[in-house]
C-alpha positions in Angstrom: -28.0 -2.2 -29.8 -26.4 -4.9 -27.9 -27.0 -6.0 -24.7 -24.4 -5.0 -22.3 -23.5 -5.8 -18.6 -21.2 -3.9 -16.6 -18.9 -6.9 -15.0 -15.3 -5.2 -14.5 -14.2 -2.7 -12.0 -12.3 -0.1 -12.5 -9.8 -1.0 -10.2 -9.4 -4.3 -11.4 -9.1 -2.9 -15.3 -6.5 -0.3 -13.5 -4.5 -3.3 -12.1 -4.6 -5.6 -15.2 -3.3 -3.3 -17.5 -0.6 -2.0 -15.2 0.2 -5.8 -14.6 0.4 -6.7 -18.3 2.6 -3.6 -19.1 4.9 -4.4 -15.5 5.3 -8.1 -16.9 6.6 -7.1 -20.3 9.0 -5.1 -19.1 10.4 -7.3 -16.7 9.9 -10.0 -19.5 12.1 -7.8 -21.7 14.9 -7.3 -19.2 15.5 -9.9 -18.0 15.6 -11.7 -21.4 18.1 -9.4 -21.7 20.0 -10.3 -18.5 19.4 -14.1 -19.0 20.9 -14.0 -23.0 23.0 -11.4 -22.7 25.3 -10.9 -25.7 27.1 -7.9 -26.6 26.3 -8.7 -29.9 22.5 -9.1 -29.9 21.2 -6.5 -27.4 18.0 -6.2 -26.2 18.4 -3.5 -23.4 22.0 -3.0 -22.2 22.7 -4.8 -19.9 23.2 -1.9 -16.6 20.2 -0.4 -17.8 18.3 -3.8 -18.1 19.3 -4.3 -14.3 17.7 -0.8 -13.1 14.8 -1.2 -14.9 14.4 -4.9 -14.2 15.0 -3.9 -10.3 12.4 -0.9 -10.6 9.9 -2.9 -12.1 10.1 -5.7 -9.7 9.4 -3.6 -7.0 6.3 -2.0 -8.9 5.1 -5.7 -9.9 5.3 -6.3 -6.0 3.5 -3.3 -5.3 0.5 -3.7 -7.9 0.5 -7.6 -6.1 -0.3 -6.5 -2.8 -2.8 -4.3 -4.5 -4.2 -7.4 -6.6 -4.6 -9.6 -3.1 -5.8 -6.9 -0.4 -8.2 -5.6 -3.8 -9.7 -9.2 -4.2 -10.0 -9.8 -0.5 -11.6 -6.5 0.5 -14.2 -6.7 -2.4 -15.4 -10.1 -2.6 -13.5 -10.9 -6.1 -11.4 -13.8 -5.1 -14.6 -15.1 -5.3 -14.0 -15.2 -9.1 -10.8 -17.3 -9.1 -13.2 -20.5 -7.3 -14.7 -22.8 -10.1 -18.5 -23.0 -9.0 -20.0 -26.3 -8.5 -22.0 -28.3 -9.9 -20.8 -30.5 -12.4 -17.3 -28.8 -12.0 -15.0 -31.7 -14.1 -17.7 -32.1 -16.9 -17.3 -28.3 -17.4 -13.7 -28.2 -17.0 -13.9 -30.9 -20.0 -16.0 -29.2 -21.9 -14.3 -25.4 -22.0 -11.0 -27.5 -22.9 -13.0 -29.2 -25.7 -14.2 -26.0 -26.8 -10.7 -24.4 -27.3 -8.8 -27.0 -28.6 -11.5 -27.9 -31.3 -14.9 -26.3 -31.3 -13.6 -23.1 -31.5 -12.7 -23.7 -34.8 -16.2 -25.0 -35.7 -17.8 -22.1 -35.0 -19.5 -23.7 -32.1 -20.5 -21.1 -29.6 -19.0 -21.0 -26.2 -19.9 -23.2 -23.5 -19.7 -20.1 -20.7 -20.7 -16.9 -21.5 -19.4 -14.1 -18.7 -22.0 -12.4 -15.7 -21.6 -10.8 -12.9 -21.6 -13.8 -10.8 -18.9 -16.0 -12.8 -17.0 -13.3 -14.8 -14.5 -16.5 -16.0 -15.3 -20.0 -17.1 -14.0 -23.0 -15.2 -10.7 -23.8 -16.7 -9.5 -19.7 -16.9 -10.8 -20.0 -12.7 -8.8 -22.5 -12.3 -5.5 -21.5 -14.6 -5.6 -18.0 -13.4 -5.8 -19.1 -9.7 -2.8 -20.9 -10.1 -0.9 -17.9 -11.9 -1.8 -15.5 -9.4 -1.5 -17.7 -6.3 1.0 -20.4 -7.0 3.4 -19.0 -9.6 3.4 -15.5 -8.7 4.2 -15.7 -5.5 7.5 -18.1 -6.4 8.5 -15.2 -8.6 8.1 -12.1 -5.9 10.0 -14.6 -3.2 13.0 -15.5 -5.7 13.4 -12.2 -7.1 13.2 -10.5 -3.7 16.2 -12.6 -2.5 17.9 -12.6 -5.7 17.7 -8.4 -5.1 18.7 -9.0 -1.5 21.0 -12.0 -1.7 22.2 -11.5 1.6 18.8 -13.2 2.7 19.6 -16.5 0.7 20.9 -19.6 2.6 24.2 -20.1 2.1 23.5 -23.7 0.7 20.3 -25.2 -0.4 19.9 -28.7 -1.6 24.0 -29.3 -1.7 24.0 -26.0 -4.0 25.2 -22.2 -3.5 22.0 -21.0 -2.0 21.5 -18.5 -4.9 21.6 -21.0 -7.7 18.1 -23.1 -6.9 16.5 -19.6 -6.1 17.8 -18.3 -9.5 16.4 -21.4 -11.4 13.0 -20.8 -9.2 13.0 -17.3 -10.2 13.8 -17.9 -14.5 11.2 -20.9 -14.5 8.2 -19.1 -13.0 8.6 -16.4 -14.9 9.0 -18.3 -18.3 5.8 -19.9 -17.0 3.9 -16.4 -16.5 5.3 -15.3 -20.1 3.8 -18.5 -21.5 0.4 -17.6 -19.6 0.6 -14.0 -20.8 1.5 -15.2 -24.6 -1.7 -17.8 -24.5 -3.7 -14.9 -22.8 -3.2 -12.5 -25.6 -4.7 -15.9 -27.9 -7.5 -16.6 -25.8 -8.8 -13.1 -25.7 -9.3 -13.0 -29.5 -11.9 -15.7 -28.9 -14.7 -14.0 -28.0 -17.9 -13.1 -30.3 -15.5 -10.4 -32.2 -11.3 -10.4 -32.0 -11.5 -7.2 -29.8 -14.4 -7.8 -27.5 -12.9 -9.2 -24.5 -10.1 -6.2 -25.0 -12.8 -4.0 -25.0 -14.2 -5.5 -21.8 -11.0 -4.9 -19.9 -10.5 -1.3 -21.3 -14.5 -0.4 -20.4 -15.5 -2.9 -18.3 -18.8 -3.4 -20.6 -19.5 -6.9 -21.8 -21.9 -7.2 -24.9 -23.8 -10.8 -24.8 
């Protein structure tokens, strides 16, 4: 049988998954508000705006969750790249993906309790969950409240740079969640690291 560590809360596996299934819908929606075209429909387009609103709200709900959860617990602890040798590492991981990977080589970080990512997923998902997530809650509050938008920003209509804010992070965040998917095939077995974040288990 194989050896098996218990790394992921159930609370964090709760949040993930409700994240993941919050993003594509917003994803979906507002794709569909962004190109929309009677004659290539996604979600129509009133529809698209309720359930983009809705979900909005939810993402910024399950955020607060994410942030209170980490603090609370410890786990932000998890999104900090432990020292030493932080760059060589950071090097490595990236070697690892873009080529060893494919050499069968085996991974140069395997998960425990005490550093549940390697370096380079530390550092890109503290700047997804820090840095771009916030822009996105921010713009897309004001863009659901625009009466709280300058009425000028940079020589533009105050809504305009808020709006481009708003599409940009969150065509950044669908990128992260596309590679995401990728990366989570890479583990000893296609499914394992799915596996992990439905049971929490991880088999060494």
């Amino acid at each position: 049988m194989a050896n098996r560590e218990y790394l992921i809360s159930p609370w964090i596996r709760i949040w993930h998954w409700t994240n993941a299934l919050l993003i594509i819908t917003l994803g979906v929606t507002g794709i569909s508000l962004h190109f929309a075209d009677p004659n290539l429909v996604l979600v129509e387009f009133s529809l698209a705006v309720r359930i983009h609103n809705i979900a909005g709200i939810a993402l910024i709900v399950a955020y607060l969750f994410f942030v209170i959860g980490n603090i609370v617990s410890g786990n932000w602890w998890q999104f900090v790249p432990k020292p030493p040798g932080i760059l060589k590492r950071l090097i490595a991981q990236g070697n690892w993906y873009a080529f060893g990977i494919f050499r069968g080589d085996p991974s140069p970080h395997e998960p425990t309790k005490e550093e549940h990512f390697n370096v380079l997923q530390a550092v890109t998902y503290w700047n997804v969950m820090y840095l771009l997530m916030p822009v996105v809650v921010i713009t897309g509050l004001i863009y659901l409240y625009p009466e709280f938008a300058p009425d000028k920003l940079f020589g533009f209509d105050g809504l305009l740079p808020v709006a481009m804010l708003h599409y940009l992070s969150a065509a950044a965040i669908l990128l992260f969640m596309l590679s995401h998917i990728y990366l989570g095939t890479t583990g000893k077995t296609v499914g394992q690291m799915f596996k992990m974040m439905f049971t929490g288990w991880h088999e060494h």
